[in-house]
N, C-alpha and C positions, 0 to 999 in steps of 0.2 A: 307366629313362632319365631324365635328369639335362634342368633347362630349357636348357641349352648346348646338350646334344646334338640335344634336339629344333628349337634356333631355328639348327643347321646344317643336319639334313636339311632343314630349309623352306628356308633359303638355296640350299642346293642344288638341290632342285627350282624354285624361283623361278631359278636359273641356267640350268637347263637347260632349263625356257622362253622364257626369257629368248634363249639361243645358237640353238634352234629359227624361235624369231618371227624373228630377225635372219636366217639363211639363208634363210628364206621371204621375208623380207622384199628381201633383195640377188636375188633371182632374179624376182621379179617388176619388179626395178628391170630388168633386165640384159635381161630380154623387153621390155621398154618401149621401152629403148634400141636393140634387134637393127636392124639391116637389114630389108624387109619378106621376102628373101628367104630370111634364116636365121632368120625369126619363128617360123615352124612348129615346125622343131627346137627352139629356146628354151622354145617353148610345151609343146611334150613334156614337157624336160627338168624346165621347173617344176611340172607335175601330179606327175609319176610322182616326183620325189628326196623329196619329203618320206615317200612312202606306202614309199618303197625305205630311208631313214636311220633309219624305225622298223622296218622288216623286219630289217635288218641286225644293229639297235640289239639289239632284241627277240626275235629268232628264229635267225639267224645265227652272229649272235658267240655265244653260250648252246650253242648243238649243236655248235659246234668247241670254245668251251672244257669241256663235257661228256663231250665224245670225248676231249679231251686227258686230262682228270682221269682219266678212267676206266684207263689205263696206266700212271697214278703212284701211288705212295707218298704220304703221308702230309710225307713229306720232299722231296718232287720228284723221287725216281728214277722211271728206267723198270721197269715190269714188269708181270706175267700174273697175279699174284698175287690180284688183285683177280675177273679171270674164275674160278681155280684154287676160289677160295671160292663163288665162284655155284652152281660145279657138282659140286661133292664134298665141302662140309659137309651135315650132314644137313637143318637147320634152312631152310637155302636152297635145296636139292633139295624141300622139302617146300611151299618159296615158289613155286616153280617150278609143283611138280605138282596143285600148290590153281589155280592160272592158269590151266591148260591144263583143268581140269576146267569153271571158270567159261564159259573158250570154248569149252567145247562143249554145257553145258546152258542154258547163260540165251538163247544165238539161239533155238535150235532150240525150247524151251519159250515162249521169248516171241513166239514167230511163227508157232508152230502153234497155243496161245491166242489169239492176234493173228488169225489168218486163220480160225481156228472161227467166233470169235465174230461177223467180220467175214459169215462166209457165213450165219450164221443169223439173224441181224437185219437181213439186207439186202431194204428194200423191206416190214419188216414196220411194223405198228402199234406206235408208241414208238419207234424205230430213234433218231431224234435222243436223246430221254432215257436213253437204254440207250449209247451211245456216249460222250454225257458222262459219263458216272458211270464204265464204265472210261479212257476220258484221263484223269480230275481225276488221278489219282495221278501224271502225269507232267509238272504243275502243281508240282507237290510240291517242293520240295528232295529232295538226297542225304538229308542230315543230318535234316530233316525227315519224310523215310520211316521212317531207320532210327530215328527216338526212339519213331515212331509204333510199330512193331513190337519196341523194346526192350521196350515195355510188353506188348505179346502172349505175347512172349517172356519175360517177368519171371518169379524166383522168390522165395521167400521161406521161411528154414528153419523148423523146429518146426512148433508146431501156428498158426501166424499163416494169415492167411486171403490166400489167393490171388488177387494183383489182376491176374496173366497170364491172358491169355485161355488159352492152352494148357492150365495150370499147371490151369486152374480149370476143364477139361472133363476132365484126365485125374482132378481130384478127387472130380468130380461122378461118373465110373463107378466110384469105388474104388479107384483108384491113388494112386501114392506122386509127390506134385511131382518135378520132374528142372530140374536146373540145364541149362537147353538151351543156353546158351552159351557154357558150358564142357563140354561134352561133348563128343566129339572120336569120328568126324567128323561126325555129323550138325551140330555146329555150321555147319559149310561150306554143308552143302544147304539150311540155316534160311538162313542171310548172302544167299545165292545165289537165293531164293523172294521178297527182297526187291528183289532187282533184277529179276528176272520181274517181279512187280509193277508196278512202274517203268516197265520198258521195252513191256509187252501193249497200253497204250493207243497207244504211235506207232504199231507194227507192225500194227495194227487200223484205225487212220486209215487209211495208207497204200493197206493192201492190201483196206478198202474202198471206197478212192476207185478202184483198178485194177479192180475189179470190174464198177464201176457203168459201167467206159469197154469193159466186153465188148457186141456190138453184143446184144440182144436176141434176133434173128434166128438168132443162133446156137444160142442156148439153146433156142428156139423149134426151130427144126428138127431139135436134137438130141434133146428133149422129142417129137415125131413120129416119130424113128427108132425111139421106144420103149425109150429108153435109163430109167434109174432115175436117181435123185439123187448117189449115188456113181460111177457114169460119165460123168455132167456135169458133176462137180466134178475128176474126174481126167481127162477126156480135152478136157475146154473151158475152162472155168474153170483149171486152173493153167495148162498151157501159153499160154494168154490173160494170166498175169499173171506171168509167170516173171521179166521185168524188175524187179518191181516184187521179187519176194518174194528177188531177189541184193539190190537197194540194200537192202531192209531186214534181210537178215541180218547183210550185212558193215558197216551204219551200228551195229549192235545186237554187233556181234560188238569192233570197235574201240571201243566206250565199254564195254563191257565190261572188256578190257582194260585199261583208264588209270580206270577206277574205284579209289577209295581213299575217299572219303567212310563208303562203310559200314561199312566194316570198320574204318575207325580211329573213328567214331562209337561201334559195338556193342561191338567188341572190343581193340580197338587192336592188331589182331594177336595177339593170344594166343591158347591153346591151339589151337594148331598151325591159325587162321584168316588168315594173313599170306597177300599176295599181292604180286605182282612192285610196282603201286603205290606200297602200304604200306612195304613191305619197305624202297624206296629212300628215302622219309619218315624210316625210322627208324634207316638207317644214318648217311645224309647230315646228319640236323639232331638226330638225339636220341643215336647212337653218335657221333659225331662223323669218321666212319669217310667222307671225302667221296669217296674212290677208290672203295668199295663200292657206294656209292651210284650214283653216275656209270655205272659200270659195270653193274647192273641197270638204269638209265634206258638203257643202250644197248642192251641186252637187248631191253627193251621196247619202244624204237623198229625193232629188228629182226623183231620178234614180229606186228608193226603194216604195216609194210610190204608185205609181203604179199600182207594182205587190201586195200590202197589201191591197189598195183597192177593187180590182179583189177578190182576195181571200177572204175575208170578206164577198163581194156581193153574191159570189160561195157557202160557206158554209150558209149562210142566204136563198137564194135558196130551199136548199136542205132542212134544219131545216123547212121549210114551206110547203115543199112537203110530208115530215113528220108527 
């Protein structure tokens, strides 16, 4: 980038603050001026336009022109051709099916880790120090996890000395190093153990704070039925925390989803590690392929929908049982 180009993007953004501050600025004039009887309504209009001109700006305008891309060509026809390839090249069928794998072991592992570890340090001695140490990971960046665990994962040919943690426990029993991320497919379930990671410390906050809100008494006189530890935990403890363990599947389930840090960090999508994410990263900005793209981003927001629906319905539910 050339010093013109860059002392226009500043111009520009100095415009567009510029055009910003002056509509906020004519609308706070306009409320000053109102009538006292259409002050109210002014006053509305001027909180909510600026928070509504960046929704539009930002969020709006983007998913209609994404929708639109997503049925053109390259040239601006219309056509299907761009779905046609989502779903019957192989490369993008296998984009697909790495997706649907990710949603269904990273909640379900990160949440029954999450509510293990939540149930067996709860009320014990160290409970705080034991808690921190599994959140710090989700402290972490994306990018920051996955460099941390490129190195676990590292290999190194010939007879060089193994600085993977893996690499260097299968060496230590007498095995032969393995390139684990390029290995197809356990590469997927390694990518996918980092986002576990990741994701076991919220899921463990969460569903041991629903825990601690079971009244006592219950446990307490379910402990006197003569019940054991495992039909206190299924028959009080979950249905006592079921709220809590939908918000955290389907919050664990949708970042899931729109994850691309790891896998373009570790892999960049290769050997057969691509996800719906990635995939649109690399049609839209590295194939140049923007209908592709578009088109898997709508994918994805239909993939996503869904489980926000669900969720919405679930906490609406409960607000009403309330």
């Amino acid at each position: 980038m050339t010093t013109a180009d860059l002392l226009g993007k500043i111009l520009q953004v100095v415009m567009g603050l510029a055009v910003f501050a002056a509509i906020v600025g004519l609308l706070i004039f306009f409320i000053d001026k109102a009538p006292k009887k259409g002050r109210d309504y002014w006053q509305l209009v001027g909180f909510l336009a600026p928070a509504l001109i960046l929704v539009t700006v930002g969020l709006i305008y983007p998913a209609i022109r994404t929708s639109i891309l997503a049925f053109q060509t390259s040239s601006g026809a219309w056509t299907f051709d761009n779905f046609i390839w989502a779903f019957t090249q192989p490369a993008a069928i296998r984009t697909l099916i790495n997706t649907v794998i990710w949603v269904l072991l990273v909640p379900t592992f990160a949440t029954a880790v999450g509510l293990a570890y939540a149930v067996f340090i709860d009320r014990s001695r160290g409970e705080r120090f034991y808690k921190a140490v599994l959140f710090m990971p989700i402290a972490i960046s994306f990018v920051g996890a996955s460099v941390i665990w490129k190195f676990v994962y590292e290999y190194r040919s010939g007879d060089r000395e193994q600085i993977g943690l893996l690499n260097a426990i299968v060496v230590a029993f007498g095995g032969e190093p393995v390139q684990w991320l390029q290995t197809d497919p356990i590469n997927t379930i390694l990518l996918i153990v980092v986002m576990i990671w990741v994701q076991t410390g919220f899921a463990m906050v969460v569903l041991s704070a629903a825990i601690k809100g079971i009244a006592t008494e219950q446990l307490e006189a379910a402990q006197l039925d003569g019940t054991n530890g495992w039909q206190r935990f299924t028959n009080v403890i979950v249905p006592g925390i079921r709220g809590s363990l939908v918000v955290v599947l389907t919050t664990i389930s949708i970042a899931t989803l729109k994850v691309f840090d790891i896998v373009r960090t570790m892999t960049a999508g290769n050997f057969n590690t691509s996800i719906v994410a990635n995939e649109m990263y690399t049609q839209a900005f590295r194939a140049s392929e923007i209908g592709r793209g578009s088109a898997l981003a709508l994918i994805l927001f239909v993939m996503v929908l869904p489980i926000v629906i669900y969720n919405v319905n679930v906490l609406r539910k409960q607000r009403e049982i309330r």
